[in-house]
C-alpha positions in Angstrom: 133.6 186.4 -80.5 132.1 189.9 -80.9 132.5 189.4 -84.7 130.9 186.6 -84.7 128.0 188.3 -82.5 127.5 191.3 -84.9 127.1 188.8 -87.8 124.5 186.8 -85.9 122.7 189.9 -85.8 123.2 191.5 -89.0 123.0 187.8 -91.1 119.2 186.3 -90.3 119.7 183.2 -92.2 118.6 180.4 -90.7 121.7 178.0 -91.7 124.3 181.0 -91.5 122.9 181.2 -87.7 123.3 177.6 -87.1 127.4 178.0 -88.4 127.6 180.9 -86.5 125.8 179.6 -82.9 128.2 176.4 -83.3 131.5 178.6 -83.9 130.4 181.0 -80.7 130.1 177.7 -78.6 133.2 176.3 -80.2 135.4 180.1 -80.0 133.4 180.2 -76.0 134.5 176.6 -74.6 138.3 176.8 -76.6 138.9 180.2 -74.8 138.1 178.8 -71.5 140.4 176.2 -72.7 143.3 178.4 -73.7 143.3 180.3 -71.1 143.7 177.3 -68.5 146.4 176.1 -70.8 148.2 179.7 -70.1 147.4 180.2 -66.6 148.6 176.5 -65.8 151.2 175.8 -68.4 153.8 175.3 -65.5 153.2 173.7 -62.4 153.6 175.2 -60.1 152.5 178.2 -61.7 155.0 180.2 -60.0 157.8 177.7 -61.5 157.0 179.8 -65.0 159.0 182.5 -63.6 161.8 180.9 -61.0 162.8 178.8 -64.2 164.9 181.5 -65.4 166.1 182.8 -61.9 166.6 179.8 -59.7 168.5 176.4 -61.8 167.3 174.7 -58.6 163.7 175.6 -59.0 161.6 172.6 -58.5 158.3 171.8 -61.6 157.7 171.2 -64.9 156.0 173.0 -68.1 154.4 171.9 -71.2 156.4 171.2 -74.4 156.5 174.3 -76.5 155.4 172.3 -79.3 151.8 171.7 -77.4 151.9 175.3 -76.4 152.2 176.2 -80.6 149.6 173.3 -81.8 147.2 175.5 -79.5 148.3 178.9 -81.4 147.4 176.9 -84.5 144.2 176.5 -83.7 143.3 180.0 -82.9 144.1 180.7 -86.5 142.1 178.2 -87.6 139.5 179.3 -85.3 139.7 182.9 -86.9 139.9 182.0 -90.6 136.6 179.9 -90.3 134.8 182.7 -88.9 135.8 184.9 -91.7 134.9 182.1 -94.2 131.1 181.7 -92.7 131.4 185.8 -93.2 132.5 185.5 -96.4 130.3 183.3 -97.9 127.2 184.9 -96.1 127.9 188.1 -98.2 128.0 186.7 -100.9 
């Protein structure tokens, strides 16, 4: 986010800004996202830790391979603000 902030203001073109504002929205709303996804990814939260301790423990998690098709988008994420960079300065 703060990348993509210090472009805004160093790049003044008007489509560059309009790549930009739309990945800042994009990077804003999937953060809130993500960070839902971690806080909540068991329920009850507490079950993320009395997995491991307590074979009785009562709850459930998300699959790992949801928990990875999010990490895959956080690259993505990152590579297409480096790409709007890229091509800017050039």
């Amino acid at each position: 986010m703060s990348i993509l902030l210090q472009c805004r203001r160093v790049f003044p073109h008007p489509w560059f800004r309009k790549v930009n504002t739309g990945l800042i929205v994009f990077v804003f709303i999937f953060f809130v996202w993500t960070s839902c996804n971690t806080i909540f990814a068991c329920l009850p939260v507490h079950y993320f830790w009395n997995r491991t301790v307590d074979p009785n423990a009562k709850g459930k998690c998300l699959a790992q391979e949801a928990i990875w098709c999010v990490r895959v988008l956080e690259v993505l994420t990152m590579s297409a603000s480096l790409t709007a960079v890229v091509v800017q300065v050039q």
